[in-house]
N, C-alpha and C positions, 0 to 999 in steps of 0.2 A: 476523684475516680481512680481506682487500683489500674495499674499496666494491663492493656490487654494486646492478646495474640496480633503481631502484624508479620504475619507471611512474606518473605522477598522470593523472587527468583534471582538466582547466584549466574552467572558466566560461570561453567565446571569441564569445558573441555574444547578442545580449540579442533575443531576435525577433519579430518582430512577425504574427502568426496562429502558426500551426503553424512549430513550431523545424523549420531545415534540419537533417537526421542528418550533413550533411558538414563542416556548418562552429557547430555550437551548441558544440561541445567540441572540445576540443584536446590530443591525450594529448602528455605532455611526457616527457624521456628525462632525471629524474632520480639520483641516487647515495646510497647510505647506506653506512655501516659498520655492520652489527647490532650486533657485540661490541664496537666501540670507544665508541659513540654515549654522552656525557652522560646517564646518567635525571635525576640527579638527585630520586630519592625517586620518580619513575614509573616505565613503564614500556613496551617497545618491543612491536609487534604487528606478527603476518603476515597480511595481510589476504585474508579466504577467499573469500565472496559478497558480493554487494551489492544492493540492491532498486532498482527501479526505481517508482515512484508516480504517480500523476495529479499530486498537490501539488506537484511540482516544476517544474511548468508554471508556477505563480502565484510560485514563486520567483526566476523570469526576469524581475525587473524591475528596473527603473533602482533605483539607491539613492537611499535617504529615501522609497521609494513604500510606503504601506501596507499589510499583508499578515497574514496568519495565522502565518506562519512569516519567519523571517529572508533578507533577500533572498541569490543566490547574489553573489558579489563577482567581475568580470570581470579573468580572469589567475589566478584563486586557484582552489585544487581545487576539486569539486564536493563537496560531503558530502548524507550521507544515511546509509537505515539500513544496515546490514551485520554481520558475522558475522565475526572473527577470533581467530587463537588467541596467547598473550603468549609471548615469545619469549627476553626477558631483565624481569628484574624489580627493582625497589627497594620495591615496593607489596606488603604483607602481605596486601591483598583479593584482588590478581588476581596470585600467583606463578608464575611461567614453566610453561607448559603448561595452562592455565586459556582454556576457550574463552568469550568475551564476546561480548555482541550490544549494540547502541545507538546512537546516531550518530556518524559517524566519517566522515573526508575520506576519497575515494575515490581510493585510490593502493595499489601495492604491501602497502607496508608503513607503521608510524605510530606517533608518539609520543606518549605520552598523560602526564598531569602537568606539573608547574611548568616542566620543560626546554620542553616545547612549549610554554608561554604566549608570545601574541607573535609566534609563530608566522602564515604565510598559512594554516595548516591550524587553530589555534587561532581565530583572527577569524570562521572562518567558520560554525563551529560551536555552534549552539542548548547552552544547560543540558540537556542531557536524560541525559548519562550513560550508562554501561555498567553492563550484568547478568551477572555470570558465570552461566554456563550447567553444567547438570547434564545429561548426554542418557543416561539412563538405559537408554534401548533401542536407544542405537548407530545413532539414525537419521543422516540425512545431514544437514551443517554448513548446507546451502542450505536449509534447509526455516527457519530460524530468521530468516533476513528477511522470510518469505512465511509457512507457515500456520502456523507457532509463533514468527511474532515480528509485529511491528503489524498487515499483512493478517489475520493468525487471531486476535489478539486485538480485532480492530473485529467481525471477523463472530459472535464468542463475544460480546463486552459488548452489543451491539444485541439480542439476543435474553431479556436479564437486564431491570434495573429500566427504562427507557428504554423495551422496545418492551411488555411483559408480556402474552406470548403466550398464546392457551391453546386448547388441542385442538381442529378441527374450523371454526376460522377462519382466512379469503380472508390470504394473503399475496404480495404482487407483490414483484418482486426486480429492480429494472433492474440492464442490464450483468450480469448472472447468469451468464453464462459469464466474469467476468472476476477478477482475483484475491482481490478480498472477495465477490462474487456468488455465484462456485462455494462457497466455502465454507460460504456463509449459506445457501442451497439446500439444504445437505444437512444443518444444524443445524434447518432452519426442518422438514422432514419427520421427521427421527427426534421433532419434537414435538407431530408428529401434525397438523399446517397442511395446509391445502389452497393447495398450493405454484402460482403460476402465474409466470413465467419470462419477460425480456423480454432481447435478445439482437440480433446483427446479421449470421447468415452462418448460411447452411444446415448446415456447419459445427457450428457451435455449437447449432445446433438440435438436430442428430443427437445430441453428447456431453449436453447436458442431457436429453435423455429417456432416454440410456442409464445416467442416474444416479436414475432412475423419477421427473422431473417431466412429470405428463402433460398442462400446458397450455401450449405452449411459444410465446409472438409472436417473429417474425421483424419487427424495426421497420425495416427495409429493402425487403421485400416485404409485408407486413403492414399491413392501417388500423388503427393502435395504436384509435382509439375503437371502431369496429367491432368487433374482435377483445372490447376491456375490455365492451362493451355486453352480447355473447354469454355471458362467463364470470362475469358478476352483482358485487355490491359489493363494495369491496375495504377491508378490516378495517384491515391495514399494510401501509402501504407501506415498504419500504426502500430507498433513491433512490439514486443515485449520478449520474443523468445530469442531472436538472434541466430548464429551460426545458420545449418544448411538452412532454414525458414528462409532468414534474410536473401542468400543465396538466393533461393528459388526463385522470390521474390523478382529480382534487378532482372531476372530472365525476362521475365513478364510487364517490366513494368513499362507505363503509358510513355510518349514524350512530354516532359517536365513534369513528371513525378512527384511529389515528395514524401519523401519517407521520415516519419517522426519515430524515435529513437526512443522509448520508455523505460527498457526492460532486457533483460538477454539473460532469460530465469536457465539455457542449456549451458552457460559458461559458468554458471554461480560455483558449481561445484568441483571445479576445476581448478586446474594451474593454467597460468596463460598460455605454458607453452602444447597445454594440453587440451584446452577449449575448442572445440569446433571453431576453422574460420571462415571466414569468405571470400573465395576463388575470381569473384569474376567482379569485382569493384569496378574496373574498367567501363562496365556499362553503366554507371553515372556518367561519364562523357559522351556515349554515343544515347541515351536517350537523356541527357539533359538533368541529371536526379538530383534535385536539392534534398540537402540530407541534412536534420535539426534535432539537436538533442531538445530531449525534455523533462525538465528538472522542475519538481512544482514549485518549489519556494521563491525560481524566479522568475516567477508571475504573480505572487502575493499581492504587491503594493498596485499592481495594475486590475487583480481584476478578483480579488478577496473578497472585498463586498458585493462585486455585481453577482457573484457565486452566491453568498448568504442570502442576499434580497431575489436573486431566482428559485435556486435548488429544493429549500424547502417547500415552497410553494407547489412546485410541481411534485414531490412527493406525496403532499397531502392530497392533490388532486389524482393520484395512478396516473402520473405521464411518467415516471421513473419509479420502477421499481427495485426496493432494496433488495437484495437475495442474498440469505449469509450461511456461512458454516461457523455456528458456533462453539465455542468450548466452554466447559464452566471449572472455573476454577486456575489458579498457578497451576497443578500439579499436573493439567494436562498441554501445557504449554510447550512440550519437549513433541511430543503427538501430532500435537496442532502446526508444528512447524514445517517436521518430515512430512504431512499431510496435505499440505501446501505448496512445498518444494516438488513432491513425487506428484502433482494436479491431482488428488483423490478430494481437494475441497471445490465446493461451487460458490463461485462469488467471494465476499471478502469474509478470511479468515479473522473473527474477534473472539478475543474472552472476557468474558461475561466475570466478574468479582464480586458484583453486588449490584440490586436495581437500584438501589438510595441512599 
């Protein structure tokens, strides 16, 4: 077979507040051979979806800056999570036809093993590894970077040891219309929480009540303390937005509170010394607030499979519904990102590259 077209997305610009969609990436016009290509003992991939995240804002920094995650390399693909299926193989784990989800350079297509080390697509990629996938109920390949793949497994392990929920207690969900929000909203009600909802577009307000949360803040039109004063203490919180939210928050909250840590999407675009803080920390000690980060990879080994052997199941049955914004194609990945970062998407942001 002659070289055909494998599309990358490039790191093209390192920015400074909110990335520009036109110039943060750079889709570049390169060539593979599937069938002739070196594995050498790996092997070659079609790449399906790809996730878009908040954390990949705090990846856009200059190299040697420190970070949670590895910074992106400027001229080098972008990587992240995604979803493809092996195409040729030298790897007894993942033999051609074997769909995998993990972190992976955002291109076409991509080689994984010893032939890739060394690699611009190698350097830029965290240890995190691929999982071959089982999709026992035939759902779609996109759902496996979003609510069955890291978005679904943060908003399942936050409700386990971390937040230890229990019937008939105050939960606040910021960003809840957003792709770990939605999900956690409808984990935090099938367990009997008295679910209250914090959100940015009427919009969004509409789609969370038509998923029966009946306290819903609009923090655009809405006095977030106002509103929290009305609807009484708040037992957990589960954060995504950070700064004044957080704040408002600790005013409000129950005695022995706890507050789970996911996200803080108002600092992403900032400098530390320019991020919104929070003033009034002090009231962790007078009501008690156990405060837990929550990082999903470290909950993998405890509760990975009980997520695979639950989540899909209820998918198939309508107890969680997927809700996505999608994009199709690399080219509109610069879009889809600003589009995420600014809340103008619902649910979790994926790109779509190919059904098969």
């Amino acid at each position: 077979m002659s070289p055909i077209s494998n599309l990358r997305l490039l790191f093209s610009e390192i920015p400074e507040g909110l990335p520009n969609p036109g110039t943060v990436f750079q889709v570049d016009k390169s060539t593979i051979d599937v069938d002739d290509i070196e594995l050498e003992g790996g092997f070659v991939v079609k790449v399906l979806s790809l996730s878009l995240d908040p954390y990949m804002r705090n990846r856009m920094r200059r190299e040697g800056t420190e970070g949670d995650m590895p910074e992106l390399h400027l001229g080098r693909p972008v990587t992240g999570f995604g979803v493809a299926v092996v195409l040729r193989s030298e790897n007894a784990s993942f033999p051609a036809g074997t769909h995998v989800s993990g972190f992976m350079p955002y291109q076409e297509y991509a080689l994984f093993g010893d032939a890739a080390e060394g690699s611009v697509e190698s350097a830029t990629m965290p240890t995190l590894g691929l999982t071959a996938l089982y999709n026992e109920y035939n759902l779609p390949w996109r759902y496996y970077p979003g609510a069955l793949g890291m978005t679904g497994q943060t908003a399942y392990y936050a409700f386990k040891d971390v937040m230890d929920p229990k019937p008939g207690e105050t939960i606040l969900i910021s960003a809840a219309a957003g792709a770990v929000g939605l999900l956690a909203v409808q984990y935090a009600m099938s367990l009997g929480l008295r679910v209250i909802a914090s959100c940015g577009s009427q919009e969004k307000v509409d789609l969370l009540q038509s998923l029966g949360v009946q306290h819903v803040i609009n923090r655009r039109t809405d006095d977030i303390d106002v509103e929290l004063k009305k609807l009484g203490r708040i037992d957990i919180y589960l954060d995504h937005v950070g700064g004044e939210m957080l704040e408002a928050v600790l005013y409000n909250a129950a005695m022995n509170a706890r507050f789970i840590i996911c996200g803080s999407i108002t600092c992403y675009n900032s400098s530390f010394s320019e991020a919104p803080g929070v003033r009034n920390l002090w009231l962790v000690n007078r009501y008690r607030v156990t405060i837990r980060a929550l990082v999903v990879i470290d909950w993998h080994e405890t509760y990975l499979a009980e997520f695979y052997d639950v989540v899909p199941r209820k998918i198939v049955l309508g107890e969680i519904k997927c809700i996505e914004s999608i994009y199709q194609g690399l080219e509109r990945c610069g879009e889809a990102l600003v589009d995420m970062l600014i809340g103008k998407t619902i649910g979790k942001t994926v790109v779509v590259l190919a059904e098969e």
